[in-house]
N, C-alpha and C positions, 0 to 999 in steps of 0.2 A: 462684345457688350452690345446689346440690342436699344443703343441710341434713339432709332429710331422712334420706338413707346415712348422713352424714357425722357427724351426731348422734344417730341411732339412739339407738347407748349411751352417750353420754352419763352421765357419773356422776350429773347432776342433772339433771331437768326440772319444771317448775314449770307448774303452770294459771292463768290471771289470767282473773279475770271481766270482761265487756266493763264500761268506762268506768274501770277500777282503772287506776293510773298507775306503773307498770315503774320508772321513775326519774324523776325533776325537774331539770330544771337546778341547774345547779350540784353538785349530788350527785357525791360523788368516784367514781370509774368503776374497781370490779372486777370485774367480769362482762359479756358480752359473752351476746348472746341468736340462737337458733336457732330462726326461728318454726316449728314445727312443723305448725298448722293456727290458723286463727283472721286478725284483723287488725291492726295496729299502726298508729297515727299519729305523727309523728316530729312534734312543734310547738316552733316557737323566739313562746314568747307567745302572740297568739292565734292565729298563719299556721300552716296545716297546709304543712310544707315537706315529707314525705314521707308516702305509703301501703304498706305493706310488708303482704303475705300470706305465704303456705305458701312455703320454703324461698328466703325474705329472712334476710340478718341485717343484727345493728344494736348499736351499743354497742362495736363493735371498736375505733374509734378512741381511747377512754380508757385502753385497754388497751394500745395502742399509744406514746400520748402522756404519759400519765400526769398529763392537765388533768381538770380536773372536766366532767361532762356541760355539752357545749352546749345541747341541746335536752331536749324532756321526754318520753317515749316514753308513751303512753295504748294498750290495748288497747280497741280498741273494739267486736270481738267476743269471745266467751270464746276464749281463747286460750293452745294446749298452747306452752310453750318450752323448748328444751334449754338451761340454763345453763352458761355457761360460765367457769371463776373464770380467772384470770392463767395459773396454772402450766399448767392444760388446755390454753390457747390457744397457750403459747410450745410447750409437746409437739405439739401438730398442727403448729403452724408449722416445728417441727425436723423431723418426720418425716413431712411429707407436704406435697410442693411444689402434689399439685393444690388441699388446704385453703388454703396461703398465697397463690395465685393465686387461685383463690375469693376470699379475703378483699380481695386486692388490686383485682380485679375489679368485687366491691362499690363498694369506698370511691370510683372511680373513675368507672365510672354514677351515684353520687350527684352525686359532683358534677358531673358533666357536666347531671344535672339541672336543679340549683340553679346551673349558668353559663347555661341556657337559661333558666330558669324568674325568674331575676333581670338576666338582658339583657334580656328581655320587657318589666321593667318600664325600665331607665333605657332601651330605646327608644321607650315610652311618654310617659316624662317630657321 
């Protein structure tokens, strides 16, 4: 998803220095992140379940669901984000069908990820 346009202006962006932790699990989930440049790691414990660079996002789903973070997000290099709080998100989503297919697109490759990346393992076991 090409963040990059699409959060430009963004009313927020934030810098995180590599190894700073974005969110934790469990952490209740109002903001939603647009990596601008830099890298992210998505970990459920110690499993790196995702690597996310330049115009990944991540954190939509809280936003969506309204559960607390599943996983814990780590920047691992210094790392520009465009932040995104709720009402921002539901306004791209009302007025811009290519954001909410973007977003939809996302949450979708991930998991098709994590359905490949954890069939791997029970056809292993």
């Amino acid at each position: 998803m090409a963040t990059t346009s699409l959060f430009l202006n963004a009313p927020e962006h934030r810098t995180v220095a590599a190894g700073d932790v974005i969110y934790a699990e469990g952490d209740p989930g109002s903001h939603m992140y647009g990596i601008m440049s830099g890298t992210v790691e998505l970990r459920k414990g110690s499993l790196v379940v995702a690597v996310l660079g330049p115009d990944d996002v991540f954190g939509e789903r809280a936003l969506i669901d309204h559960l607390p973070r599943n996983v814990t997000a780590v920047a691992t290099t210094d790392t520009a984000l465009a932040d995104i709080d709720r009402r921002t998100f539901l306004f791209l989503v009302h007025e811009s069908p290519t954001f909410a297919l973007g977003i939809m697109g996302a949450l979708a490759s991930r998991l098709r990820d994590y359905d490949e990346r954890f069939g791997r393992f029970q056809d292993q076991a």
